[in-house]
Steps between C-alpha positions, in 0.01 A plus 500: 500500500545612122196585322433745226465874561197691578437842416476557900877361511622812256592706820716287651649346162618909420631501850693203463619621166606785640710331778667336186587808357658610761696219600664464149584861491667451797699212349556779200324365257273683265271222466128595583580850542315669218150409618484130407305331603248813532129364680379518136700220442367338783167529416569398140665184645210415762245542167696298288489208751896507554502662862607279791554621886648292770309578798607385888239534772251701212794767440616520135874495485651361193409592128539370198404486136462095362426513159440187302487655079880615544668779423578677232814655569655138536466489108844723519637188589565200221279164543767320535686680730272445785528220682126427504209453309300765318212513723557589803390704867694813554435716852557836483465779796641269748522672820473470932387716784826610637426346865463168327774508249711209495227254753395303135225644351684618182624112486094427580407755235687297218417148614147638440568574157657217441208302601320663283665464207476146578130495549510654117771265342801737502813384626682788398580804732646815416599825692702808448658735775758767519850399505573710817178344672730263725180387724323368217811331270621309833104393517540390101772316572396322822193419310727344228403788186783526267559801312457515129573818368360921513192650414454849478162689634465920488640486817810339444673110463412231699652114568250235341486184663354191454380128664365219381228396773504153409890480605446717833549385801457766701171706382 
């Protein structure tokens, strides 16, 4: 069941963020490993309205951001080169319990969001990961997102990518 976060989920969202950390410093990438996402964040995210948990059998263990205003590093990339339109749903802070990695609720996680963009007349979806982040760029492609060029945050490049929901057949 997705629904959005709860204060009373922050716990186990930091927990699950942390199990992220780890695993992609494991895969040597420096991705998440300054802090981010830091339980402010979290909180910020659950206030703004833009927190989402997957929970199985009433225990949180997916995360993510679904934000439906965009995002406003994407302007570093033209108009025209994205695929897509201008508005859009982006997800951000994607991320599993380790036990449950790789059982679907990432893939879950983003046909959520892509409902929802739906619901709100976007049929535009956008996402940005890590170039070394090999779990979530095989999910991208399985999920049909095409790259369309870098963005840069304080914490270093990223690969943009893009789908047009109204094409998809697969979220």
């Amino acid at each position: 069941m997705i629904r959005r976060a709860l204060v009373a989920d922050v716990d186990a969202i930091v927990t699950i963020v942390g199990e992220a950390q780890r695993a992609l410093a494991e895969m040597g990438i420096d991705q998440w490993q300054d802090g981010y996402p830091s339980r402010d964040i979290i909180l910020e995210d659950i206030a703004a309205g833009v927190g989402y948990v997957c929970a199985l059998e009433g225990e949180v263990v997916g995360y993510a951001a679904i934000v439906l205003t965009g995002e406003e590093a994407y302007n570093q990339i033209k108009a025209s080169d994205w695929n897509t339109a201008n508005d859009y749903v982006v997800v951000h802070r994607l991320c599993v319990r380790g036990r449950v990695r790789r059982s679907g609720v990432a893939v879950e996680l983003m046909r959520y969001a892509a409902a929802l963009a739906r619901q709100n007349s976007l049929t535009a979806f956008r996402i940005d990961t890590h170039r070394g982040n090999i779990r979530m760029l095989s999910m991208l492609d399985k999920l049909g997102f095409v790259p369309t060029g870098t963005i840069r945050y304080d914490s270093g490049e990223r690969i943009a990518y893009d789908l047009d929901l109204s094409l998809s057949k697969t979220l």
